[in-house]
C-alpha positions as CSV (number, residue, x, y, z in Angstrom):
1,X,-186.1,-25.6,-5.8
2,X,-184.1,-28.8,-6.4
3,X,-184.3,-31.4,-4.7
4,X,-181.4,-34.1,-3.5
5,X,-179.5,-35.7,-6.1
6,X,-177.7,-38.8,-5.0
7,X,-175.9,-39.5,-7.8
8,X,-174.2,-35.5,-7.4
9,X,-174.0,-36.4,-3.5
10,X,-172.1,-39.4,-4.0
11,X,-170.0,-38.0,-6.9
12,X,-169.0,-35.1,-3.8
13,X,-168.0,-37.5,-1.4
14,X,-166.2,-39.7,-3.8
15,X,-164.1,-36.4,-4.6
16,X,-163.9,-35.3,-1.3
17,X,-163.1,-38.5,0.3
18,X,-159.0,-38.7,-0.3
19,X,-158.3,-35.4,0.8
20,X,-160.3,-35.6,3.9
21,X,-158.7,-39.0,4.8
22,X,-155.5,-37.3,4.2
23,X,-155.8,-34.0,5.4
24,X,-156.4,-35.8,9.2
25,X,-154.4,-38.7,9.0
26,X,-151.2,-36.2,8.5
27,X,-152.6,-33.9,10.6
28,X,-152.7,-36.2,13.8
29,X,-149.4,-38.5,12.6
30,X,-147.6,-34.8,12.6
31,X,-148.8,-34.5,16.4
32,X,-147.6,-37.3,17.7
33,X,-144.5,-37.1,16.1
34,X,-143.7,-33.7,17.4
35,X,-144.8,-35.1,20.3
36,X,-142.7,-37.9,20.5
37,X,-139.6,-35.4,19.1
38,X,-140.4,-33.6,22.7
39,X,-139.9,-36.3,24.7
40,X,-143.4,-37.7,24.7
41,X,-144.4,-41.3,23.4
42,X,-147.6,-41.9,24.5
43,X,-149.2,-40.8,21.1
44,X,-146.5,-43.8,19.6
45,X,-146.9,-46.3,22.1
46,X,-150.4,-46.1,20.8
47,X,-149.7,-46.7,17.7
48,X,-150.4,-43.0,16.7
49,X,-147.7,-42.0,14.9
50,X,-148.6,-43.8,11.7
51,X,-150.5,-42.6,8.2
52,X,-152.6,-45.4,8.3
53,X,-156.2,-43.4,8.6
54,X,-158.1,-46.2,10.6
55,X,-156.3,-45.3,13.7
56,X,-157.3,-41.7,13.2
57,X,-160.9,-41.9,12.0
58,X,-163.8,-41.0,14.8
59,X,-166.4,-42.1,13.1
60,X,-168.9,-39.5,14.2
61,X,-166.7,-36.3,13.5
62,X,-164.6,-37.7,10.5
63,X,-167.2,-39.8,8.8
64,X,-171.1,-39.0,9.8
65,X,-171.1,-35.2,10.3
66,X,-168.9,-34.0,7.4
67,X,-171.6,-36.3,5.0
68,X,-174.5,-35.0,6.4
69,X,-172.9,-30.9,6.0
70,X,-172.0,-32.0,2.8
71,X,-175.3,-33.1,1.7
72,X,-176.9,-29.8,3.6
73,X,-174.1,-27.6,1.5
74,X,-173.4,-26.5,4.4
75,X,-169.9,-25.3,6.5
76,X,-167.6,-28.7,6.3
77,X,-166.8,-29.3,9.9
78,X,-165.7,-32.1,11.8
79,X,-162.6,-34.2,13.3
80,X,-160.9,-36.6,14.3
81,X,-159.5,-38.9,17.1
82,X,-157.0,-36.4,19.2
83,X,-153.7,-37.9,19.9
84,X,-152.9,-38.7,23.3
85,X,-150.2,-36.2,24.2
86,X,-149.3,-36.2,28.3
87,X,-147.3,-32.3,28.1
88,X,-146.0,-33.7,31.7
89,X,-143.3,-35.4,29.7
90,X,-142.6,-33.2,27.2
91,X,-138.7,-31.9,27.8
92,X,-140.1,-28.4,28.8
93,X,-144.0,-28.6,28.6
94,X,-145.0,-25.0,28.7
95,X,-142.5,-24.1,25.5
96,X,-143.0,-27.5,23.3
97,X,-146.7,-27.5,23.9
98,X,-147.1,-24.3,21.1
99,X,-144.6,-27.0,19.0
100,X,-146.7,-29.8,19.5
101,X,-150.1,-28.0,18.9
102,X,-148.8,-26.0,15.8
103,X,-147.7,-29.2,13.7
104,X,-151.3,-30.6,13.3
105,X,-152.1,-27.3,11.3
106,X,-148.9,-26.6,9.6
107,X,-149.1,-30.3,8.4
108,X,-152.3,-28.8,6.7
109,X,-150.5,-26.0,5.5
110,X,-148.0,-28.1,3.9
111,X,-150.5,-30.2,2.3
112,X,-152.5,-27.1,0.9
113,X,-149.5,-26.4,-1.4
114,X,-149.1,-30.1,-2.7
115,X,-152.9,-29.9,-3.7
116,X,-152.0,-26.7,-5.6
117,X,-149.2,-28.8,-7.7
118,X,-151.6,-31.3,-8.6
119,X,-154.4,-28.4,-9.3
120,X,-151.8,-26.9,-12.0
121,X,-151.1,-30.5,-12.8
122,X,-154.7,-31.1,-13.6
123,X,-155.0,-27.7,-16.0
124,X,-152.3,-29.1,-18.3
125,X,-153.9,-32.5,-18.9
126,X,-156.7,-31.1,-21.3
127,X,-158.4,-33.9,-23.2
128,X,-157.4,-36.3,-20.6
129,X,-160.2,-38.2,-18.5
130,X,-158.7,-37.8,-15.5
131,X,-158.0,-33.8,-15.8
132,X,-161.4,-32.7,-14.4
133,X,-161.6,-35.6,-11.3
134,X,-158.2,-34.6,-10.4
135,X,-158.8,-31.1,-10.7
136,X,-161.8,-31.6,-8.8
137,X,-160.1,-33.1,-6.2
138,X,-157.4,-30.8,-5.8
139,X,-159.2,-28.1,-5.1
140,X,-161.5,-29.9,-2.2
141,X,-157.7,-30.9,-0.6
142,X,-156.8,-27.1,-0.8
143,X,-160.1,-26.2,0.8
144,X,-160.2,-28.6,3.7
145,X,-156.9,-28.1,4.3
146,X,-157.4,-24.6,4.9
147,X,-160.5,-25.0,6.5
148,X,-158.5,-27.7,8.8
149,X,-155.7,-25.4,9.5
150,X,-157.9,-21.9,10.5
151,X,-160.1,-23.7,12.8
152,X,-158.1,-25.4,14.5
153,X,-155.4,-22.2,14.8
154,X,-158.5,-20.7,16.6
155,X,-157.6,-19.7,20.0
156,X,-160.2,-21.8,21.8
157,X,-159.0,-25.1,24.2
158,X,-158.8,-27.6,23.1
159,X,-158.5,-26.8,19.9
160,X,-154.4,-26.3,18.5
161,X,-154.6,-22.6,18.8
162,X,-155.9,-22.6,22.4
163,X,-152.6,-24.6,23.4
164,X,-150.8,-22.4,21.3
165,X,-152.2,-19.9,23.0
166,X,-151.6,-21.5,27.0
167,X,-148.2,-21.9,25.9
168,X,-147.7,-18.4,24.9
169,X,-149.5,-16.9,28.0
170,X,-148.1,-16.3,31.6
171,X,-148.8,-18.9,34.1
172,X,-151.4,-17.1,35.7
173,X,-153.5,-16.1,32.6
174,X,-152.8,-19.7,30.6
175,X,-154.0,-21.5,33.7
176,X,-157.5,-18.8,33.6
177,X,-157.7,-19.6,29.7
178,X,-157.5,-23.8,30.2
179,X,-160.6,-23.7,32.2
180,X,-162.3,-23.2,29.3
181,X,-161.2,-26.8,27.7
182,X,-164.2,-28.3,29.0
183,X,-166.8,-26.6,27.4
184,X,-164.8,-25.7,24.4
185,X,-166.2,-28.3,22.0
186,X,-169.4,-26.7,23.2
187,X,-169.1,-23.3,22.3
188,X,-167.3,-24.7,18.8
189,X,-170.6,-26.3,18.0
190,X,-172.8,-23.4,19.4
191,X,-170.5,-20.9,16.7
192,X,-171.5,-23.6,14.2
193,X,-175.0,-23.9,14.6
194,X,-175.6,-20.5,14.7
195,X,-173.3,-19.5,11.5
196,X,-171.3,-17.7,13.8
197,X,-168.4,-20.1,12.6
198,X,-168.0,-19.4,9.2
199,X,-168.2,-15.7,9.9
200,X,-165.0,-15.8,12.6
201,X,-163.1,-18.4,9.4
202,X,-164.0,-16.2,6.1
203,X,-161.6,-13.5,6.4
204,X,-158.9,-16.2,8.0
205,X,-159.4,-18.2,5.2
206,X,-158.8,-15.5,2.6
207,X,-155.5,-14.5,4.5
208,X,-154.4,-18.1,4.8
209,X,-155.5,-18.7,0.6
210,X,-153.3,-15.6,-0.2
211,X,-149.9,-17.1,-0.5
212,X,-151.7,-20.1,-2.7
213,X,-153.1,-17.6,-5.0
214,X,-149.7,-15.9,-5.8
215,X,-148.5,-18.6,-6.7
216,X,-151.4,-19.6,-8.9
């Protein structure tokens, strides 16, 4: 068995580094702009709605726990500061809340595909020192982006997909389903530790990478 190489870890989380800090910071600017599109400026009146990644960054979820999964080669998990969103002002809240909730992962979506220019960028620059860095890179921004985007689609408050999902739902049932916000972060870290997590996300993930890989 090996054992831990710091010079590999930090070479990892070198690579890893811009794509995380831009897979979030777009993810939670492209809230509070929908947000804010919907009739709704707390996110922007917080200074929210901005690609500057300090006021995104929790420093547990975006900073501490990734680097530790990433030294166990583990699942990459983790997040980032939600955006203040109060759906009581949104123009019709039941309707844009499925908007407002779907343009986090879609942002990651979008992103997925500019990661796969530069990843066919990086190919064509044999002999250059930047090709395998770059290429590198690319790929880590097409897999957190994905990984972003599935898990937070999943239909469990308060992740994007559970709104989604309250939005979607009669009044009765989406009212039953939002109890469950409370101990959602809960159960998200129970499917975690128990591996659970990256069972449910595998087969998402390969239907999500499909597209990508046509393209490749």
């Amino acid at each position: 068995m090996g054992g831990f190489d710091l010079t590999t870890f930090i070479q990892t989380a070198c690579i890893w580094a811009i794509p995380v800090l831009f897979a979030i910071t777009i993810h939670e600017a492209a809230h509070a702009y929908a947000a804010r599109h919907f009739g709704d400026n707390t996110a922007y009146a917080e200074g929210r709605l901005t690609l500057n990644p300090l006021k995104h960054i929790d420093p547990l979820g975006t900073i501490i726990l990734p680097l530790v999964l990433l030294a166990l080669g583990g699942f990459l998990f983790g997040w980032a500061k939600p955006v203040p969103v109060r759906f009581g002002n949104l123009r019709n809240p039941k309707r844009d809340m499925r908007w407002v909730a779907a343009a986090g992962p879609l942002s990651n979506y979008a992103q997925a595909f500019v990661w796969l220019i530069l990843l066919k960028l990086a190919t064509g620059m044999e002999g250059s020192d930047f090709q395998q860095p770059l290429f590198l890179m690319a790929k880590a921004g097409i897999t957190i982006n994905l990984s972003l985007m599935v898990l937070n689609l999943l239909p469990l408050p308060p992740l994007d997909g559970g709104r989604i999902l309250v939005s979607l739902l009669p009044w009765k049932q989406a009212e039953q389903v939002s109890r469950i916000e409370p101990y959602g972060f809960w159960i998200l870290l129970a499917l975690l530790a128990t591996g659970l997590l990256g069972v449910i996300m595998s087969p998402l993930l390969g239907i999500a990478a499909m597209p990508l890989q046509w393209l490749i």
